[in-house]
LOKOLMI-76291 format. One record per residue (C-alpha): residue number from 1; residue in one letter; z, x, y. Coordinates in nm, 3 decimals. Each point is the difference from the previous one (the first is absolute). Layout:
# LOKOLMI-76291
<keba pos="NUM" code="a" c3="Z" c1="X" c2="Y"/>
...
# end
This chain:
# LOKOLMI-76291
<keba pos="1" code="x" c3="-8.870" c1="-2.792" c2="-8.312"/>
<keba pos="2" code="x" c3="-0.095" c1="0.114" c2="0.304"/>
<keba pos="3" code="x" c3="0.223" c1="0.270" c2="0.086"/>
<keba pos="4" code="x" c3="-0.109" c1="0.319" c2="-0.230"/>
<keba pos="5" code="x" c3="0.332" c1="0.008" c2="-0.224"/>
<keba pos="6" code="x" c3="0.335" c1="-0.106" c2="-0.095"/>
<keba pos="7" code="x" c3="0.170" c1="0.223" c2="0.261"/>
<keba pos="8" code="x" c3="0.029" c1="0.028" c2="0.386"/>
<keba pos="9" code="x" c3="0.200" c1="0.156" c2="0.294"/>
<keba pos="10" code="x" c3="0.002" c1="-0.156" c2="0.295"/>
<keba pos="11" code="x" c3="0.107" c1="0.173" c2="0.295"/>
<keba pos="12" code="x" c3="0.073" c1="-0.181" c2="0.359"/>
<keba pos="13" code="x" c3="0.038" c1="0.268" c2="0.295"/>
<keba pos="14" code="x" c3="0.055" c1="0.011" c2="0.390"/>
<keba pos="15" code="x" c3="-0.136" c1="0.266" c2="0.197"/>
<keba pos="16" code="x" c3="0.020" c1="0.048" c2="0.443"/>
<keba pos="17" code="x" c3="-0.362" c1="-0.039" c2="0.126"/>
<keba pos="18" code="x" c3="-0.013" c1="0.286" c2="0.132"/>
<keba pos="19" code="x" c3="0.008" c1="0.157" c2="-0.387"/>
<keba pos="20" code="x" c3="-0.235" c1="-0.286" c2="-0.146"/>
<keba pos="21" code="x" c3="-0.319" c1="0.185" c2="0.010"/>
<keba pos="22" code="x" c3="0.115" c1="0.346" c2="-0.138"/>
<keba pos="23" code="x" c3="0.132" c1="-0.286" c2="-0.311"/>
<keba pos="24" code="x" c3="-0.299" c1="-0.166" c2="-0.019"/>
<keba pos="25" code="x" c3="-0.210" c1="0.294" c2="-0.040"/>
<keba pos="26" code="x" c3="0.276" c1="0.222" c2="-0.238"/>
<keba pos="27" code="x" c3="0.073" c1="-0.329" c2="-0.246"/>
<keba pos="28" code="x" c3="-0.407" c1="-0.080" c2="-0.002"/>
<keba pos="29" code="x" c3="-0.117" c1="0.351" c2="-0.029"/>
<keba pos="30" code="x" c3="0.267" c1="0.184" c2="-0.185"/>
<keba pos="31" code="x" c3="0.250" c1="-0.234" c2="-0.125"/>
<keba pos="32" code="x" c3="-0.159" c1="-0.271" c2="-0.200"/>
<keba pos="33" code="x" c3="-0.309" c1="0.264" c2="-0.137"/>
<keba pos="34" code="x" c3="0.331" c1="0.172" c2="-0.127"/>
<keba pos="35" code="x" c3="0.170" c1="-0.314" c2="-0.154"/>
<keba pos="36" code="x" c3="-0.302" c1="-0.119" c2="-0.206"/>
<keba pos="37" code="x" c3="-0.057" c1="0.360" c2="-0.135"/>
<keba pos="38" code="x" c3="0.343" c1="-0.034" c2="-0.160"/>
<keba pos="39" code="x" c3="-0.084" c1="-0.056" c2="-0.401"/>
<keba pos="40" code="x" c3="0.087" c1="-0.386" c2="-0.019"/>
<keba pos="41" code="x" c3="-0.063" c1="-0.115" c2="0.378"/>
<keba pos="42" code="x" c3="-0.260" c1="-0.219" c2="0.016"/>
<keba pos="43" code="x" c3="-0.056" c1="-0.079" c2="0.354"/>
<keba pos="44" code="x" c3="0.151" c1="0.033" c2="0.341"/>
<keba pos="45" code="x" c3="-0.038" c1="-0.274" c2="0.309"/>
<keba pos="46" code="x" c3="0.180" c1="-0.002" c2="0.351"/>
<keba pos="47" code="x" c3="0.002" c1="-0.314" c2="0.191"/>
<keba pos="48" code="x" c3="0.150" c1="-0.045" c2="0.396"/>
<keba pos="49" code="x" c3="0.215" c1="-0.318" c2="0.167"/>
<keba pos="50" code="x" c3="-0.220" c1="-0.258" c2="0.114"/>
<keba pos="51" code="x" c3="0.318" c1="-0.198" c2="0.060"/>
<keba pos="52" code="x" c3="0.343" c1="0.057" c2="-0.124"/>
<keba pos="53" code="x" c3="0.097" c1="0.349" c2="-0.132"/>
<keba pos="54" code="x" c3="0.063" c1="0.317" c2="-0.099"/>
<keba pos="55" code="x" c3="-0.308" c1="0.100" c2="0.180"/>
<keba pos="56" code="x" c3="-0.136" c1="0.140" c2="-0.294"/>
<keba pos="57" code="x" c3="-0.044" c1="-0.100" c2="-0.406"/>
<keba pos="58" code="x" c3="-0.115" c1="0.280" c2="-0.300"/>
<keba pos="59" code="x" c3="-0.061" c1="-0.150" c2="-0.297"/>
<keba pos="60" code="x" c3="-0.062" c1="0.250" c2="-0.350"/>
<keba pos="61" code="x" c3="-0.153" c1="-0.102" c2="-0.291"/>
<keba pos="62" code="x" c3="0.137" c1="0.142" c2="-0.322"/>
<keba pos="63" code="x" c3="-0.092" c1="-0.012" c2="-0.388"/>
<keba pos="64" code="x" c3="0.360" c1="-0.098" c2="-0.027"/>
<keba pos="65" code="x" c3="0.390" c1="0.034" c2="0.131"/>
<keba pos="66" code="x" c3="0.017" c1="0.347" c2="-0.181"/>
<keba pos="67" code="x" c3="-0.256" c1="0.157" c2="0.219"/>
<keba pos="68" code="x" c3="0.268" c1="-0.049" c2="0.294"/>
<keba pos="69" code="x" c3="0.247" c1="0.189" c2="-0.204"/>
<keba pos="70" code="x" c3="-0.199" c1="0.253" c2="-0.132"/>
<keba pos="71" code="x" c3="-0.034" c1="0.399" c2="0.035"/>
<keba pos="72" code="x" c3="-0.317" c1="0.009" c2="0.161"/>
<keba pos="73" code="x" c3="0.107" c1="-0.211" c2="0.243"/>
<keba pos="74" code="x" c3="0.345" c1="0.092" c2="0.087"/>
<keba pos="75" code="x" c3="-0.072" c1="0.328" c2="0.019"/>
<keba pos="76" code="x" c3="-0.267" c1="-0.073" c2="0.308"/>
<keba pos="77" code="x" c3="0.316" c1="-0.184" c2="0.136"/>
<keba pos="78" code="x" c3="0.182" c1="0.299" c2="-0.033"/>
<keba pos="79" code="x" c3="-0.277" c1="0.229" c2="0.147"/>
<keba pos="80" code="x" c3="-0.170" c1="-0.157" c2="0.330"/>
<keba pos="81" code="x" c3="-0.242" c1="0.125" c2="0.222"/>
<keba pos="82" code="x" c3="0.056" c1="0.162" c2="0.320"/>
<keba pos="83" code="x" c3="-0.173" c1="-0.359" c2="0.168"/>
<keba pos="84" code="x" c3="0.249" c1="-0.214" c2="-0.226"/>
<keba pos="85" code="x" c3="0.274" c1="0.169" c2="0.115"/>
<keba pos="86" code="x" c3="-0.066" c1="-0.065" c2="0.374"/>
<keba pos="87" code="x" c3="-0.058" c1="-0.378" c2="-0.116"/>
<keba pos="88" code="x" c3="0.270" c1="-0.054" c2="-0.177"/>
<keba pos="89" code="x" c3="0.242" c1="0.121" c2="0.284"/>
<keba pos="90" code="x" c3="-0.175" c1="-0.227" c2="0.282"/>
<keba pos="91" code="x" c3="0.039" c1="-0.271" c2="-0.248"/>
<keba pos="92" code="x" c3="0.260" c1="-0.310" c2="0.196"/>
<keba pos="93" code="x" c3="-0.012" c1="-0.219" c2="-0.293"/>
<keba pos="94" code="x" c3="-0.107" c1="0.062" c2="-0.390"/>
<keba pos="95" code="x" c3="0.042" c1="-0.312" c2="-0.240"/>
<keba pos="96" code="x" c3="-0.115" c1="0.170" c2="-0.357"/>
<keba pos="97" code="x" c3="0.023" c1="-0.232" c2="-0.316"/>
<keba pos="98" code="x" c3="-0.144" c1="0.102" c2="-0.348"/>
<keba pos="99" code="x" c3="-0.115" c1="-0.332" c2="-0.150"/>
<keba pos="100" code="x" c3="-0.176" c1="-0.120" c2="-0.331"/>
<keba pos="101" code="x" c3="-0.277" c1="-0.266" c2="0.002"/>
<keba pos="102" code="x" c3="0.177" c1="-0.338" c2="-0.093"/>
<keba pos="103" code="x" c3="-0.329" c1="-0.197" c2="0.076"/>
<keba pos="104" code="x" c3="-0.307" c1="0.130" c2="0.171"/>
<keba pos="105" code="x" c3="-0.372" c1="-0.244" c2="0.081"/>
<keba pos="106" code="x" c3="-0.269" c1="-0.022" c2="0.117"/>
<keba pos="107" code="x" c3="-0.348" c1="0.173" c2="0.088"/>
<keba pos="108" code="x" c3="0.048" c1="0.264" c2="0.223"/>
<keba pos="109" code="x" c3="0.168" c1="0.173" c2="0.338"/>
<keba pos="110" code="x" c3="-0.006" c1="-0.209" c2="0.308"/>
<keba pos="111" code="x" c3="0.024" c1="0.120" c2="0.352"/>
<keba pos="112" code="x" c3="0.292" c1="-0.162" c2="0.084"/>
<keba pos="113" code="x" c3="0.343" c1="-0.065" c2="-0.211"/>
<keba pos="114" code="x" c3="0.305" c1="-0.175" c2="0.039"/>
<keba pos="115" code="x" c3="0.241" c1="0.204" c2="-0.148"/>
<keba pos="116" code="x" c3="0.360" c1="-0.127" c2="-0.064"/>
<keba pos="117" code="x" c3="0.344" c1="0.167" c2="-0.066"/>
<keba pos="118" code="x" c3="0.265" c1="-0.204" c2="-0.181"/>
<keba pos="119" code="x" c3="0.292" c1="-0.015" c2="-0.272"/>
<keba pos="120" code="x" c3="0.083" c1="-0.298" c2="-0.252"/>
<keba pos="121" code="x" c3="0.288" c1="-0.167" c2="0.009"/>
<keba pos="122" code="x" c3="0.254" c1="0.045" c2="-0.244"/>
<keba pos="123" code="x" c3="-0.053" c1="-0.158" c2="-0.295"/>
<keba pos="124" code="x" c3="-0.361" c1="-0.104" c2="0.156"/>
<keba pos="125" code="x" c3="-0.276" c1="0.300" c2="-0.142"/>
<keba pos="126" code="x" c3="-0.110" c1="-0.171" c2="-0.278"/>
<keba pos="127" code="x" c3="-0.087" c1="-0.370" c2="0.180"/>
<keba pos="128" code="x" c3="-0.159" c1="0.201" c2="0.314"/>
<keba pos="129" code="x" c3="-0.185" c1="0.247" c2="-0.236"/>
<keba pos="130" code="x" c3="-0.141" c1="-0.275" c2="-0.154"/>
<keba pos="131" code="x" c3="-0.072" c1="-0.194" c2="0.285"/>
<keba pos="132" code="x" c3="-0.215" c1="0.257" c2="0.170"/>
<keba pos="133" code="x" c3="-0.174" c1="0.139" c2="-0.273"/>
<keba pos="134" code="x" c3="-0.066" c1="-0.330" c2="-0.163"/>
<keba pos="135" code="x" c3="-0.056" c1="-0.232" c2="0.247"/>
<keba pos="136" code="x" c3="-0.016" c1="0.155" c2="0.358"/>
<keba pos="137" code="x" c3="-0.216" c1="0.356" c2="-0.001"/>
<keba pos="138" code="x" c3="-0.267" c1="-0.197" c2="-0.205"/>
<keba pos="139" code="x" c3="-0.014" c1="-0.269" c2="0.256"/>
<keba pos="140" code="x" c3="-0.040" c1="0.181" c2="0.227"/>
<keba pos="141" code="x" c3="-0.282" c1="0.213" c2="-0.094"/>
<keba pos="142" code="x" c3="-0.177" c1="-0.367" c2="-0.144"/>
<keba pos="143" code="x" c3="-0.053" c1="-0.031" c2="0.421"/>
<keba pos="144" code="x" c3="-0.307" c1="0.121" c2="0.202"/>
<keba pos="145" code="x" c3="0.050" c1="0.335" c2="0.143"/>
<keba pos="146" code="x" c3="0.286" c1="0.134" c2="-0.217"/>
<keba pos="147" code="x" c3="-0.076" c1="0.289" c2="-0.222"/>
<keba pos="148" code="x" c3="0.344" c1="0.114" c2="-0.142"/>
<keba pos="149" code="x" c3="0.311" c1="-0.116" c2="-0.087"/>
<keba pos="150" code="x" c3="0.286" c1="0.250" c2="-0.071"/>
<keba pos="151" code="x" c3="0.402" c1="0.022" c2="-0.177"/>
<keba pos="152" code="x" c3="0.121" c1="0.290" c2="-0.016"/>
<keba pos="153" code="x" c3="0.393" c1="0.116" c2="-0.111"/>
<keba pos="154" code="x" c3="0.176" c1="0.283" c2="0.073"/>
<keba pos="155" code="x" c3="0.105" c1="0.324" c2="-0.212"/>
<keba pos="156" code="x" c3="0.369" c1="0.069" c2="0.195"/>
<keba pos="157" code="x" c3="0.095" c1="0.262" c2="-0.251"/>
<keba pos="158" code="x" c3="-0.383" c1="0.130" c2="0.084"/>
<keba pos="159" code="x" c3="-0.031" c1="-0.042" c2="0.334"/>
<keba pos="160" code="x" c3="0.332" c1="0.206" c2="0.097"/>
<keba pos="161" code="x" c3="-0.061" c1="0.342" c2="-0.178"/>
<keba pos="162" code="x" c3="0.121" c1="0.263" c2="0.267"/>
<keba pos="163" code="x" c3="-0.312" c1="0.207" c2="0.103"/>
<keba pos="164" code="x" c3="-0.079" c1="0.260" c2="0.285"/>
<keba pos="165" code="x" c3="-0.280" c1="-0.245" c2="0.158"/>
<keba pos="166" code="x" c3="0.312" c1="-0.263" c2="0.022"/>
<keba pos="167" code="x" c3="0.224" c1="0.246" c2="0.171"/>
<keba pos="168" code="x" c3="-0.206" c1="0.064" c2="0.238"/>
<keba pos="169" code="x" c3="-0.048" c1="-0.320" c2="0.183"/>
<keba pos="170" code="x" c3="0.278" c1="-0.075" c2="0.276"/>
<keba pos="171" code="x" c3="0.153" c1="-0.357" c2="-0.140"/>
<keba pos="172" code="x" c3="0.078" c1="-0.122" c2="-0.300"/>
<keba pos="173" code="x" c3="-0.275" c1="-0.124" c2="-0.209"/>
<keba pos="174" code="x" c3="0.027" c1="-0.386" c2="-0.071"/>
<keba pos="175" code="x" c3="-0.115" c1="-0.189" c2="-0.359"/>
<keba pos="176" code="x" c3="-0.168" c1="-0.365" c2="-0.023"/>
<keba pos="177" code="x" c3="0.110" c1="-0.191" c2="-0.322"/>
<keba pos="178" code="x" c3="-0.333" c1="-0.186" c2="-0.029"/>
<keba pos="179" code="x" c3="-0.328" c1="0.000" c2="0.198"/>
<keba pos="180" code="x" c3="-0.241" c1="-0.282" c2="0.044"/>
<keba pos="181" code="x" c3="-0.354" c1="0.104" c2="0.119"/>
<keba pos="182" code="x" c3="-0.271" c1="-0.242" c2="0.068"/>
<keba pos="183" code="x" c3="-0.352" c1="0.136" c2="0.102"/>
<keba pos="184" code="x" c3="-0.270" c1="-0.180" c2="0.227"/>
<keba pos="185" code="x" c3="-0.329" c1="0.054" c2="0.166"/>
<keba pos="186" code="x" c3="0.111" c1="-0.175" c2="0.315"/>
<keba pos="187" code="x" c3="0.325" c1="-0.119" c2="0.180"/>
<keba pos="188" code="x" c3="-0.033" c1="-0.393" c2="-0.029"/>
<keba pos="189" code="x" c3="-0.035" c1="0.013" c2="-0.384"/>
<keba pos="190" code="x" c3="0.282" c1="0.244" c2="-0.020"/>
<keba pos="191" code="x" c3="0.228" c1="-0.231" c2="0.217"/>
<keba pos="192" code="x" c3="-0.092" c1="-0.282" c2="-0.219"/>
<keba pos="193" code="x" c3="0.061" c1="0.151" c2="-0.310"/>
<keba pos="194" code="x" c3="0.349" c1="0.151" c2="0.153"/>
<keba pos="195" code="x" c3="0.087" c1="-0.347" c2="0.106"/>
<keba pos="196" code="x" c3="-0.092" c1="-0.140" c2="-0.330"/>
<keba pos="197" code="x" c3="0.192" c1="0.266" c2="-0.188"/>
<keba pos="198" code="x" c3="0.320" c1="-0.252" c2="0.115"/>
<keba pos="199" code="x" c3="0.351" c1="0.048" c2="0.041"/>
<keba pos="200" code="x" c3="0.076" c1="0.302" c2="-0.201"/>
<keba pos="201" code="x" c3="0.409" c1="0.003" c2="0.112"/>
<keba pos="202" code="x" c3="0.003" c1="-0.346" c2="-0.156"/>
<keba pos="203" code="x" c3="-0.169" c1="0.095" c2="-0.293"/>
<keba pos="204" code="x" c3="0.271" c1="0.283" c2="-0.085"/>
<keba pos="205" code="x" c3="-0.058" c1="0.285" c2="0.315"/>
<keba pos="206" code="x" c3="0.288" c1="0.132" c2="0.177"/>
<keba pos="207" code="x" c3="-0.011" c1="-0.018" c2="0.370"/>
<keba pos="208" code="x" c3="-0.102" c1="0.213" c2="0.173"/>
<keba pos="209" code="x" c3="-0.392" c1="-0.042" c2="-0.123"/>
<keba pos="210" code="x" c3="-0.205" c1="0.287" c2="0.199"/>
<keba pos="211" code="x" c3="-0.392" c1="-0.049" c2="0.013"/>
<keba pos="212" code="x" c3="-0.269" c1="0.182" c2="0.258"/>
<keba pos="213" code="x" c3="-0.352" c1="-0.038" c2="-0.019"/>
<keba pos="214" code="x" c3="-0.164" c1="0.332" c2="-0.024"/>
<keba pos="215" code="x" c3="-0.363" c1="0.141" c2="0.041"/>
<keba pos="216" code="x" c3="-0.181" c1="0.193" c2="-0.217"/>
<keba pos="217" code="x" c3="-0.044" c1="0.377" c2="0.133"/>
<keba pos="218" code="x" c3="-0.134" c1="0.203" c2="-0.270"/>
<keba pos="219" code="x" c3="0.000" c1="-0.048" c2="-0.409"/>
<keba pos="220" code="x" c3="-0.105" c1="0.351" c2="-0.213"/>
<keba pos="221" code="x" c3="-0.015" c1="-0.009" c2="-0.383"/>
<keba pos="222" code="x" c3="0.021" c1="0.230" c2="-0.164"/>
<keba pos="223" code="x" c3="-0.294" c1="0.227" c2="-0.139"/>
<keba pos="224" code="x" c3="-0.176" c1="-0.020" c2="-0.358"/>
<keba pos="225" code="x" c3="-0.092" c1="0.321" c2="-0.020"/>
# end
């Protein structure tokens, strides 16, 4: 399994140029460091729109879904920084989604992922579960150039506790049902492997199916000590 646990939160955010490099630096410097020093948090990675969007992907690795609802964590929700708190306001778009690990593969991180946001049909979870983690995600990383293969399902109960962090951001905050990452080394393997992954509304995915392709900005673990 190549992501660190059996729990994630993946975050998809917009933010005006003009505030992109005061982001950059807060989420790499401050943010993340934060994140992975919460007990359970395992590691933090930020990835920006090669094509397609939100502009930018987070994606946490937990021990598990309980980490996401747990007092450590919540209460930094509850208490940001000065920096988050200017962040959070200039923020156009926030997608948050509190997942577990359905099926994770392969052999490491790769610079480049194509990440994809979807829902099952009614009736249809169990066939497309099944069909991804069974058949497609270990395709795909059986091809040259493909590292990871990812299925992740969302928390809803999880993902909308009420917090101060939540508050303070100026829209809404959205929620993916299920997220599909694949991870490659370079763009014509991932586009293969994204090709090859099929027709995922005919296999049981409700229209519309949202996918960017993302690069890899920065990745921190967190410490041993």
């Amino acid at each position: 399994m190549t992501l660190l646990g059996k729990g994630a939160l993946v975050n998809w955010h917009d933010v005006a140029a003009d505030d992109q490099a005061d982001f950059n630096a807060w989420h790499t410097h401050e943010h993340i460091p934060e994140r992975v020093g919460v007990p359970g948090f395992l590691r933090g990675r930020r990835y920006r729109a090669l094509e397609g969007g939100p502009e930018f992907a987070i994606i946490y690795e937990t021990d598990d879904i309980a980490v996401l609802n747990s007092a450590a964590y919540l209460g930094r929700l509850d208490s940001p920084t000065a920096w988050t708190q200017a962040n959070s306001r200039r923020m156009r778009l926030t997608i948050r989604t509190a997942a577990r690990v359905t099926c994770s593969l392969g052999r490491g991180l790769g610079g480049l992922a194509a990440i994809y946001r979807l829902a099952p049909q009614p009736g249809a979870a169990a066939d497309l579960r099944h069909h991804l983690s069974q058949a497609a995600l270990p395709r795909a990383i059986r091809r040259h150039g493909i590292l990871a293969s990812h299925l992740l399902e969302a928390d809803a109960a999880i993902t909308a506790v009420r917090t101060r962090e939540r508050d303070l951001r100026r829209c809404p905050d959205g929620m993916v049902d299920w997220i599909v990452v694949l991870e490659a080394i370079d763009p014509e393997p991932l586009k293969a492997a994204m090709a090859e992954l099929g027709d995922l509304l005919a296999r049981g995915a409700q229209a519309p199916l949202d996918v960017a392709v993302y690069r890899l900005q920065v990745a921190i673990r967190r410490s041993a000590t």
